[in-house]
Backbone bond lengths (Angstrom), bond angles and torsions (degrees), N, CA, C in turn:
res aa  C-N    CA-C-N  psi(-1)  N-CA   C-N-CA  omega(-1)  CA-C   N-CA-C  phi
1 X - - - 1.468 - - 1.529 108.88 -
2 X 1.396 121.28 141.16 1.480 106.41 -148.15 2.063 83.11 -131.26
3 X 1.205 94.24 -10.47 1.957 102.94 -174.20 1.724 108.42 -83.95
4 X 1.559 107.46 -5.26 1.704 104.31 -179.30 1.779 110.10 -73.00
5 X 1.418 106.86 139.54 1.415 111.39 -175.70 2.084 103.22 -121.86
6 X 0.956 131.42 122.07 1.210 126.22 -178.17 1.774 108.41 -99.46
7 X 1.003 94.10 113.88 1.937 108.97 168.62 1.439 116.57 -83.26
8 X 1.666 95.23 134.14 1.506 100.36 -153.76 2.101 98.85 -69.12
9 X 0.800 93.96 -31.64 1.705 83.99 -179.81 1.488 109.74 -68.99
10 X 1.089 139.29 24.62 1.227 135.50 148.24 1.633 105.47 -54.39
11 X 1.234 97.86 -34.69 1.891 83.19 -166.26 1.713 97.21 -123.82
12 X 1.557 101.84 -160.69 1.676 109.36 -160.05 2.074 92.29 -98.11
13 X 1.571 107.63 72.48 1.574 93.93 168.57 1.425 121.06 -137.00
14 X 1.268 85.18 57.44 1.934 101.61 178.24 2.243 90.62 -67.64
15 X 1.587 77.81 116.47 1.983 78.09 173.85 1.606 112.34 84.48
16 X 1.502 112.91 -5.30 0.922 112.77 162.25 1.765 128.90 -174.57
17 X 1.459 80.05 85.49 1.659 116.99 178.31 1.521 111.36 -54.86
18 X 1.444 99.93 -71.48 1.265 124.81 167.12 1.436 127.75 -11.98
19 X 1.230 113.77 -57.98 1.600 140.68 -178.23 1.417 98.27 -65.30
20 X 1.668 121.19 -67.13 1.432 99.37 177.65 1.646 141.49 -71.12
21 X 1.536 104.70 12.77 1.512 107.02 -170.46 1.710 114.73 -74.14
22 X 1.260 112.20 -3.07 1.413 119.59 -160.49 1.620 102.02 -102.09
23 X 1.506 110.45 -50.99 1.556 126.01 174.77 1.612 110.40 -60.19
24 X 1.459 109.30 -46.82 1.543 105.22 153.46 1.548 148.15 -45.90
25 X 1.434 78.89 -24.80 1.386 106.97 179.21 1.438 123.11 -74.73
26 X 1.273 123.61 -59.08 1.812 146.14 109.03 1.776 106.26 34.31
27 X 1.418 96.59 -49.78 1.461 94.13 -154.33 1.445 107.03 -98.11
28 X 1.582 113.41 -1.90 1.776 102.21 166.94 1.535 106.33 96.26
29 X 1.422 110.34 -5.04 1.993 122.59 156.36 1.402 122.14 -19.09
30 X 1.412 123.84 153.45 1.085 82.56 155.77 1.516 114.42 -121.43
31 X 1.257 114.41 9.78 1.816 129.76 172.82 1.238 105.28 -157.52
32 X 1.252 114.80 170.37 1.500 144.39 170.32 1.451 122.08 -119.49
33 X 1.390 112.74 138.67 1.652 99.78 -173.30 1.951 87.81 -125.28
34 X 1.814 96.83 132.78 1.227 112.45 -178.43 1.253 112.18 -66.63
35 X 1.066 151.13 152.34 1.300 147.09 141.37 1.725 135.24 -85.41
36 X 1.110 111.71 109.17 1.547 90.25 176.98 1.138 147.75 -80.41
37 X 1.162 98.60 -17.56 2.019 114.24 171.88 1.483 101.00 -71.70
38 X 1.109 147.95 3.45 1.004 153.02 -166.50 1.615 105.17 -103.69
39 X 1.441 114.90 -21.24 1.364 118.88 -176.08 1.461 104.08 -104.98
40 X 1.670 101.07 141.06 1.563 114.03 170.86 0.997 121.12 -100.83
41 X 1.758 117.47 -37.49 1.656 119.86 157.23 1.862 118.04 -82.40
42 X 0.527 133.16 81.37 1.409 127.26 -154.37 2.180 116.41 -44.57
43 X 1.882 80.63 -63.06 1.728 90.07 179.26 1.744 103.92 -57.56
44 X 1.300 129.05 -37.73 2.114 149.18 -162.25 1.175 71.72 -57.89
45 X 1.317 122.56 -68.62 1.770 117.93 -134.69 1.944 94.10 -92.26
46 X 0.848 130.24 -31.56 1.339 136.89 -161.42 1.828 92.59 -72.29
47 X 1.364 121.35 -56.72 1.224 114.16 177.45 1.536 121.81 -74.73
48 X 1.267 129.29 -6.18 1.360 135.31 174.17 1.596 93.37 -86.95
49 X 1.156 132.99 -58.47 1.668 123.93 172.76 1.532 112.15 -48.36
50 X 1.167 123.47 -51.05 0.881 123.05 -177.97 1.253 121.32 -43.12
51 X 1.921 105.10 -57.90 1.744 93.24 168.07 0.972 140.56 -91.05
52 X 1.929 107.37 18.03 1.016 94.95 -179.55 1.636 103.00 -104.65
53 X 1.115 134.41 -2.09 1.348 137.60 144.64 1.691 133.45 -34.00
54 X 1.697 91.10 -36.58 1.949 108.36 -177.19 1.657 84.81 -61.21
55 X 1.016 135.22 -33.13 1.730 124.20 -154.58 1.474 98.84 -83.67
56 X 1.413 136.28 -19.73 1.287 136.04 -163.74 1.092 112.63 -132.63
57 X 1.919 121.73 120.17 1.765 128.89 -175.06 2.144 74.15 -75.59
58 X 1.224 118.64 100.35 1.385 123.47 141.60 2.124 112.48 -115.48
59 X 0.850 120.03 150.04 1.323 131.01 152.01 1.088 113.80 -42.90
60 X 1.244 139.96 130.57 1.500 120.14 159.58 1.965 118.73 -126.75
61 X 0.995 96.78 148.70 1.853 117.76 175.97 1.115 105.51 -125.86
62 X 2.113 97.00 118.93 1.422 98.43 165.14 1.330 115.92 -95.17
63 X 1.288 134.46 132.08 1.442 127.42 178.82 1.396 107.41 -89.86
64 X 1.669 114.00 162.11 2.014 89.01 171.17 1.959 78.32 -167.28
65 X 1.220 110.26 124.54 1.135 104.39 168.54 1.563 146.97 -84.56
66 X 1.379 108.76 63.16 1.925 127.65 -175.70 1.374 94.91 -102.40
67 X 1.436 108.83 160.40 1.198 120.30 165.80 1.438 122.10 -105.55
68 X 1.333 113.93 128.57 1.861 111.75 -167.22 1.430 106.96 -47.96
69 X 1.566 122.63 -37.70 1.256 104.74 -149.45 1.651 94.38 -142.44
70 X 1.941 106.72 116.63 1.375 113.07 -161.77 1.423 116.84 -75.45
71 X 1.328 128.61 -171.70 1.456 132.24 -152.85 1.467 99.90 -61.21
72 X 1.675 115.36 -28.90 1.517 115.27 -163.59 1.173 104.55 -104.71
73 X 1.490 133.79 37.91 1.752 123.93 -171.46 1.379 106.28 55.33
74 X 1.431 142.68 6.99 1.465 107.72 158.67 1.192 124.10 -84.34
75 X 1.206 120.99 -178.86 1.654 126.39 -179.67 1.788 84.96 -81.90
76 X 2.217 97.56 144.77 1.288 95.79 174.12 1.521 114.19 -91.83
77 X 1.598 121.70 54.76 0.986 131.52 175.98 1.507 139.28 -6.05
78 X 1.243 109.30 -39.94 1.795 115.09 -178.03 1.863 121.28 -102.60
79 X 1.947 74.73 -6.44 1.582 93.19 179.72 1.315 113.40 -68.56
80 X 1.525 87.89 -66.10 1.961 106.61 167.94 0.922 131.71 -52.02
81 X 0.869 126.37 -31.88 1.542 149.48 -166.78 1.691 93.27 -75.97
82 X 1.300 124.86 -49.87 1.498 128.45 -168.05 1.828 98.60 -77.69
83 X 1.158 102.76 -31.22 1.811 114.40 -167.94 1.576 98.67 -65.99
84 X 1.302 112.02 -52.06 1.231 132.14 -167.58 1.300 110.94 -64.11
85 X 1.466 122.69 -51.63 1.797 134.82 169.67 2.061 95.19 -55.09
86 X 1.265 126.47 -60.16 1.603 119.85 175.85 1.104 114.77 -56.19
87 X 1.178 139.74 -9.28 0.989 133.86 -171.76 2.140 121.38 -104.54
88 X 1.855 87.79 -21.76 0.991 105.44 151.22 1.802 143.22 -80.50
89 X 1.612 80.10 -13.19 1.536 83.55 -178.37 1.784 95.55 -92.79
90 X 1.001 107.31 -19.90 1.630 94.34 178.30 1.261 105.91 -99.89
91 X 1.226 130.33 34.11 1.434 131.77 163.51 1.148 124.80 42.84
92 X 1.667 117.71 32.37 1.722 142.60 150.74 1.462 104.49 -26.94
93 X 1.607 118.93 151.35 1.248 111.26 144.92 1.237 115.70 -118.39
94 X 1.388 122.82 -13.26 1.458 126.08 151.55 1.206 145.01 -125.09
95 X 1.322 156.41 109.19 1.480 165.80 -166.99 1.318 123.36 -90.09
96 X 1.205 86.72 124.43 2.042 97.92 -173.44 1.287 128.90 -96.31
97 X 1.441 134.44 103.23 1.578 117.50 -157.23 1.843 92.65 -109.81
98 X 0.994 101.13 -155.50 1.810 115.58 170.95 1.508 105.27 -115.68
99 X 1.195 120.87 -163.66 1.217 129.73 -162.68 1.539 101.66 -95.63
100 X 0.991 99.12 -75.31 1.763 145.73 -155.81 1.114 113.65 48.92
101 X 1.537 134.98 -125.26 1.477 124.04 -158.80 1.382 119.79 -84.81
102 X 1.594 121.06 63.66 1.949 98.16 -162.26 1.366 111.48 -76.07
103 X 1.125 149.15 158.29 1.572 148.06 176.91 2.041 92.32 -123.67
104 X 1.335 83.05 178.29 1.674 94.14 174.75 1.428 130.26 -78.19
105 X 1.574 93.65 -2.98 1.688 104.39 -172.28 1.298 93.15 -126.28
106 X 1.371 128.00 10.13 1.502 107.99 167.42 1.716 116.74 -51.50
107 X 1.479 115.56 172.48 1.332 97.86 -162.06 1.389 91.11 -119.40
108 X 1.661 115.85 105.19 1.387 119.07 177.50 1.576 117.77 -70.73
109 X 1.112 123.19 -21.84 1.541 130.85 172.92 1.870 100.06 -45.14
110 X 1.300 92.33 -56.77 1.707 110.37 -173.37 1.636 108.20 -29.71
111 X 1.840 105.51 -41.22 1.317 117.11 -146.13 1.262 93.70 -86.35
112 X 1.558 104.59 -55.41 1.693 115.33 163.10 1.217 111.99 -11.48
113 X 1.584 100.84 -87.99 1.564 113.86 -165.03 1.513 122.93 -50.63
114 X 1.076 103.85 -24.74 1.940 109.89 163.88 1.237 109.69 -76.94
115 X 1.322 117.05 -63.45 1.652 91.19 -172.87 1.578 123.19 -57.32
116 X 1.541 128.03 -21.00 1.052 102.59 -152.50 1.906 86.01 -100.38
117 X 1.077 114.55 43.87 1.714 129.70 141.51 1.153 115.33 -85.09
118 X 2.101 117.21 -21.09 1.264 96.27 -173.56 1.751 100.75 -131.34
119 X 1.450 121.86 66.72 1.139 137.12 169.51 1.542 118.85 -20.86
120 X 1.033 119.17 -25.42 1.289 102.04 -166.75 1.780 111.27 -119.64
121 X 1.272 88.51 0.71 1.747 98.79 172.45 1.387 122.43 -112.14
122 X 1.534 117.09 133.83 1.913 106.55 -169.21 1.455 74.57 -110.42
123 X 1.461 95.79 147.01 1.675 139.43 163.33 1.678 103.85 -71.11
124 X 1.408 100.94 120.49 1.733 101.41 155.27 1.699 103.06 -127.71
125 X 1.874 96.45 166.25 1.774 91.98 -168.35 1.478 67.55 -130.89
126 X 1.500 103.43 165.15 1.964 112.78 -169.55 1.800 72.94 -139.11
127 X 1.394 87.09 148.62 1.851 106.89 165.48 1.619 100.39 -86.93
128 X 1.399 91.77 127.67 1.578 89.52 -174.19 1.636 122.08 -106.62
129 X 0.919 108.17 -131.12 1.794 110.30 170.26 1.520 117.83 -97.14
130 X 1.340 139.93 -15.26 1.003 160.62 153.47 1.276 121.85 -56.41
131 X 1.875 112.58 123.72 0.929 112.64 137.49 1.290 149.39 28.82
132 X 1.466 89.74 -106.75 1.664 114.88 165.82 1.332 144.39 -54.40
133 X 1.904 87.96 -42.61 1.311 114.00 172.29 1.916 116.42 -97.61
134 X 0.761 116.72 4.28 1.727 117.87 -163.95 1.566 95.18 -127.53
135 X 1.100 143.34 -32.79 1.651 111.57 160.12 1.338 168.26 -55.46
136 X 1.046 128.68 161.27 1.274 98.00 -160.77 1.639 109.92 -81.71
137 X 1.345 133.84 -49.61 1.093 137.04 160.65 1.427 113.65 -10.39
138 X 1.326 114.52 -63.59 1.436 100.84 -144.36 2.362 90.66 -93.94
139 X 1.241 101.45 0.86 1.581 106.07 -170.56 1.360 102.69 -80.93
140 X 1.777 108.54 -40.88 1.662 102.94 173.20 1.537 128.04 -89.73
141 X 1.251 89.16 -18.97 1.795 103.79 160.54 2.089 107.21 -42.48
142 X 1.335 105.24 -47.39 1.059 123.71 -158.88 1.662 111.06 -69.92
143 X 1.429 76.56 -68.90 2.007 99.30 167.90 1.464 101.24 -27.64
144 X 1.565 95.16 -82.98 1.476 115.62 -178.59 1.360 119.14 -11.51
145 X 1.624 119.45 -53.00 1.462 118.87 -152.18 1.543 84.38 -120.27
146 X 1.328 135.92 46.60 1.185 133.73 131.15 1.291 129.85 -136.09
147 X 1.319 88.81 55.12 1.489 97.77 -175.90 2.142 106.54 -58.25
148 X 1.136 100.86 -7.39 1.693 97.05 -151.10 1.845 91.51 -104.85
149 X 1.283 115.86 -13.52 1.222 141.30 -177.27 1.629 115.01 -93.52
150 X 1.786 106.54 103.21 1.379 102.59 179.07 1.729 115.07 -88.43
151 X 1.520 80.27 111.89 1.826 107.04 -173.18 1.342 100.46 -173.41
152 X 1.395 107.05 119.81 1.588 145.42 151.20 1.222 123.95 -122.53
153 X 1.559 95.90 162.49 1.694 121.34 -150.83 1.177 108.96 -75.18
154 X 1.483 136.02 172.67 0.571 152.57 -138.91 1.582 94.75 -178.60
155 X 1.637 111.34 96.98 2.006 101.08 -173.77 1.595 90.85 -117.83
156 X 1.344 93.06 125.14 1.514 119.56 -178.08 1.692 93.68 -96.03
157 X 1.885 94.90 120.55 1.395 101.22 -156.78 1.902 99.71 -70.50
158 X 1.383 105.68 -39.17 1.168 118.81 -165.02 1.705 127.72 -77.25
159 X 1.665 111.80 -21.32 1.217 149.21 -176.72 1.484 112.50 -58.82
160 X 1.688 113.27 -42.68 1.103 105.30 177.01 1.718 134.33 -70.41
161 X 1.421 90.37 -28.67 1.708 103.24 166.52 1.179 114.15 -49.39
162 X 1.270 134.66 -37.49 1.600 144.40 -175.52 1.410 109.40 -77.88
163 X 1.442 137.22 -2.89 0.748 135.95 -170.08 2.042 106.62 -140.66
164 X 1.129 88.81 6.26 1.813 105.04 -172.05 1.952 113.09 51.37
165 X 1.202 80.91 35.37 1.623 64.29 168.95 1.796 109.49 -111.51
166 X 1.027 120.27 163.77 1.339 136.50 -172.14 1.792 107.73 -89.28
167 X 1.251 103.17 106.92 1.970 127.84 166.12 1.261 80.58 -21.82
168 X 1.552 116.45 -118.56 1.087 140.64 -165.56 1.410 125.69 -4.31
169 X 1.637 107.78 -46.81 1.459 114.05 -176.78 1.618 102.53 -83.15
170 X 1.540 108.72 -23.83 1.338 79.09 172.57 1.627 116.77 -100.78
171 X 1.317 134.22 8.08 1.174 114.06 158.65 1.908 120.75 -76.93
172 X 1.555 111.32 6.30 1.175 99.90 -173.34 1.353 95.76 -91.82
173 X 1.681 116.70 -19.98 1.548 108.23 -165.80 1.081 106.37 -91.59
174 X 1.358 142.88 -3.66 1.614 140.37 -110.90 2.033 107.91 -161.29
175 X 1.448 90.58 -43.11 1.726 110.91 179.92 1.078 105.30 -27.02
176 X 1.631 136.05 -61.48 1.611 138.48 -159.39 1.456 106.45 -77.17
177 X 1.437 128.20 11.84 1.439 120.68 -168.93 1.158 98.03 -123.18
178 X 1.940 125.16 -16.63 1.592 111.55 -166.44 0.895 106.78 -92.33
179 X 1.578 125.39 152.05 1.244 140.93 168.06 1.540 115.57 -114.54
180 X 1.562 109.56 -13.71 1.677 101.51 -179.85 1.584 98.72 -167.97
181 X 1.333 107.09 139.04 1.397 111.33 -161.92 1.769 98.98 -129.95
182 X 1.500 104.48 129.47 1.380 106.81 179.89 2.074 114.95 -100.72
183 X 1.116 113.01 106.51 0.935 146.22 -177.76 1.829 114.33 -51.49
184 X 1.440 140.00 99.58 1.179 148.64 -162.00 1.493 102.55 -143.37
185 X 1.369 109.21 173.17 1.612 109.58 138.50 1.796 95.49 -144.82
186 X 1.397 97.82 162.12 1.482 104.25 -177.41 1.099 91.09 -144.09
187 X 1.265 99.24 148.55 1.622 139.47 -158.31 1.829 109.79 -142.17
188 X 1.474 102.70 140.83 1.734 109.16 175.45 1.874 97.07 -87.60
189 X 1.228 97.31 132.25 1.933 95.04 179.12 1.575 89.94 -116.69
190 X 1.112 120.92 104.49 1.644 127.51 -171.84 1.689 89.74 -77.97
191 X 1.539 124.40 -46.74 1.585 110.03 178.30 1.332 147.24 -44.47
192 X 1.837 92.18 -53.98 1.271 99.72 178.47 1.434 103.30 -91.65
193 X 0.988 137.20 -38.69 1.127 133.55 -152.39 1.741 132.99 -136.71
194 X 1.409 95.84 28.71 1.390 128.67 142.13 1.757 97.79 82.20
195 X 1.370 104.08 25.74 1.840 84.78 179.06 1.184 91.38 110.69
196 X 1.273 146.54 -36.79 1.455 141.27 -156.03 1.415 99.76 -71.40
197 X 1.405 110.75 163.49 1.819 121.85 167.69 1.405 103.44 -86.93
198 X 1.257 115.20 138.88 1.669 128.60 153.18 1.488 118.00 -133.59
199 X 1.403 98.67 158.39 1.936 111.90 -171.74 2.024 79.93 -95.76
200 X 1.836 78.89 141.04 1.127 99.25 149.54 1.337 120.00 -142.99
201 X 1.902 121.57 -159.49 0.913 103.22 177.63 1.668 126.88 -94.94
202 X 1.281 120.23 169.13 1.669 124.39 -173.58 1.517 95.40 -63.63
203 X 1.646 87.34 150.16 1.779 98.20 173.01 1.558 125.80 -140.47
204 X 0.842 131.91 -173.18 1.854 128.81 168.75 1.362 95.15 -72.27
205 X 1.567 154.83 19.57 1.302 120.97 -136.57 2.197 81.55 -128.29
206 X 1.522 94.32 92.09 1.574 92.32 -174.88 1.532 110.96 -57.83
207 X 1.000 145.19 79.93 1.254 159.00 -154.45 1.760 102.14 175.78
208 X 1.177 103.28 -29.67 1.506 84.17 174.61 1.436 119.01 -81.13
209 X 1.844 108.07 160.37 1.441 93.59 -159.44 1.492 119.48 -87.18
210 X 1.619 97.48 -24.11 1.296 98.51 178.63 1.897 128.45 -58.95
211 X 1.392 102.49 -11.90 1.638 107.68 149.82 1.142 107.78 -28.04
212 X 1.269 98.44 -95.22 1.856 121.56 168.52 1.051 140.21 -22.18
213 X 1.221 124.93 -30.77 1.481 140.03 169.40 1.950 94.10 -71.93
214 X 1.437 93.94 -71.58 1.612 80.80 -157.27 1.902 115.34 -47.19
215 X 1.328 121.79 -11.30 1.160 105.21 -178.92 1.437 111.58 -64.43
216 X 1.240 129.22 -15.53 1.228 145.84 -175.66 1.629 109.59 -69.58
217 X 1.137 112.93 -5.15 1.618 126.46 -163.58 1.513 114.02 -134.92
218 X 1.188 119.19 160.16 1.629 135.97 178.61 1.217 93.92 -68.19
219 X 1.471 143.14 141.62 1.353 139.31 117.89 1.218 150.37 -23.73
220 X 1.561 91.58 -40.97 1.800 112.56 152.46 1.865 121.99 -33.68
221 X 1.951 97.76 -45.51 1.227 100.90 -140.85 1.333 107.98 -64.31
222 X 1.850 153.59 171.15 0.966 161.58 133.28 1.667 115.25 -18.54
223 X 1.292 122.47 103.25 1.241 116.90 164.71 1.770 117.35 -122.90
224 X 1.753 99.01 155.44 1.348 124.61 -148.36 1.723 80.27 -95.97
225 X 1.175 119.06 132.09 1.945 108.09 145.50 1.794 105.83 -92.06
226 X 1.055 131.29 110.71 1.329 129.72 -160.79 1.637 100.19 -143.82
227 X 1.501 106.99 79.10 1.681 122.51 -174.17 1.774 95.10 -151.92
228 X 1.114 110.14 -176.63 1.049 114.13 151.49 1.508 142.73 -85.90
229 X 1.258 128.89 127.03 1.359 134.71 -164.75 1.459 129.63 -135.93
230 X 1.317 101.02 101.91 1.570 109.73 -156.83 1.468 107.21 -50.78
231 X 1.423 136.05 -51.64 1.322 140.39 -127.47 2.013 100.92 -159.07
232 X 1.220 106.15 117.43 1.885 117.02 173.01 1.478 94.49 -13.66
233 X 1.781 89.72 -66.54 1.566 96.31 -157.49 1.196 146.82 -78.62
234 X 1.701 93.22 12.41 1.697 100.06 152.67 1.130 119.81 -102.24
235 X 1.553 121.78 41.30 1.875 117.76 177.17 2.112 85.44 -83.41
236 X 1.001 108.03 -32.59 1.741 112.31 -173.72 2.214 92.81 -33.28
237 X 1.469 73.40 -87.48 1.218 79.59 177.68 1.539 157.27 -30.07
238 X 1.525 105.56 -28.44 1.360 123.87 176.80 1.439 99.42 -106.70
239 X 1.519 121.02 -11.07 1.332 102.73 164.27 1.427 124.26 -80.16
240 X 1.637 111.79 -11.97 1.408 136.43 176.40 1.982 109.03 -57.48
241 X 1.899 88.32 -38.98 1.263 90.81 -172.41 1.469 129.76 -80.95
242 X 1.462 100.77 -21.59 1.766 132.17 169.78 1.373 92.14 -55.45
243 X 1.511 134.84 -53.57 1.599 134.27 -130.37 2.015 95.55 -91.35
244 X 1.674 97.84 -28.44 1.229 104.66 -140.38 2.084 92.95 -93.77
245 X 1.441 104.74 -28.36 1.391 106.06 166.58 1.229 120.41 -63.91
246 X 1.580 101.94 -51.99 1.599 103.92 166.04 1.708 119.99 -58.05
247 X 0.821 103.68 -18.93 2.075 100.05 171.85 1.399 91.40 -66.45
248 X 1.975 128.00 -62.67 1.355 113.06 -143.41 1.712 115.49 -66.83
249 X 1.381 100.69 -22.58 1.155 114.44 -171.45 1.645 103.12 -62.43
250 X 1.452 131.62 -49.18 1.265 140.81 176.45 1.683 106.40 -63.88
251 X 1.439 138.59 -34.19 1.010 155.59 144.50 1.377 109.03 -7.48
């Protein structure tokens, strides 16, 4: 499978991204998606990824967690704008923001006119944990009225539970906008963690939903492993498990 993308917060590298791009590499991937909350020096760590990326034909995704569109419907202009310059220096070809507040009068021209300063990078927005930002309403509202605007989704398989909305309904509303889907399962851990939802990692256990979701999708499309993952050398393996749902489904 040549469409798997590994996100650096899979594992423990707050401060040091860098270090795992090579072991990732190892495993026959076919990109890496940077993370930015993950960095404490931002420019330190941004140029150590950077070169250490020149050594590896990987794909790359910068992630960065702002929301496109601020509390008042404007574009968050100076945000992106900075996301967009890092993302160039690490030689991304695509960047993932959140939604945040879009209204109907946000001013999509705005969004336009910035990106096409940055030609060589496509915009994706992921439904996030929010409210504001994670529904379905206001995500195809969004889609919808940029049609003229190159930016696609990004459907965070696991994201919608946190926000109670229903998978299903939103891949029926939502399907023609994704371009890359990040791959979880989430689970309620009543022990540790009092009732709350947490991501873990994918399993044989056909009951999980994210099976299910991807039948809803191309095979082609770009997928995220975005769980936790102890060790490089089990991306083999869970990519075994990506390959092997997608067989039953063709089955």
């Amino acid at each position: 499978m040549n469409s798997i993308i590994i996100p650096l917060n899979a594992f423990e590298t707050t401060g040091f991204q860098h270090a795992m791009i090579g072991k990732i590499h190892e495993q026959q991937v076919h990109g890496v998606e940077i993370r930015r909350e993950l960095m404490k020096k931002v420019d330190q760590e941004i140029a150590l990824i950077a070169e250490e990326l020149k050594t590896y034909p990987l794909f790359i995704v910068y992630s960065a967690p702002i929301e496109l569109w601020r509390e008042n419907g404007e574009l968050n202009t100076q945000e992106l704008k900075v996301i967009l310059e890092e993302a160039v220096s690490l030689g991304a070809q695509w960047v993932k923001v959140s939604l945040g507040f879009y209204q109907p009068q946000s001013p999509m021209a705005d969004l336009q006119q910035l990106l096409e300063a940055f030609p060589a990078l496509r915009l994706f927005v992921e439904n996030d944990q929010t409210s504001h930002g994670g529904n379905i309403a206001s995500l195809h509202a969004f889609f919808d009225n940029a049609y003229e605007v190159p930016v696609s989704m990004t459907f965070d398989i696991g994201n919608w539970l946190y926000v109670d909305e229903q998978p299903q309904e939103a891949i029926k509303m939502l399907r023609s906008f994704v371009g890359y889907i990040h791959i979880k399962h989430v689970i309620k851990h009543v022990i540790k963690s009092s009732g709350k939802l947490v991501t873990t990692a994918i399993s044989n256990d056909s009951n999980e939903m994210w099976k299910d979701i991807l039948k809803g999708f191309s095979h082609s499309i770009f997928k995220a492993l975005e769980f936790p993952i102890d060790e490089p050398e089990q991306i083999p393996g869970f990519i075994s498990l990506v390959q092997a749902a997608e067989q039953e489904e063709v089955q």
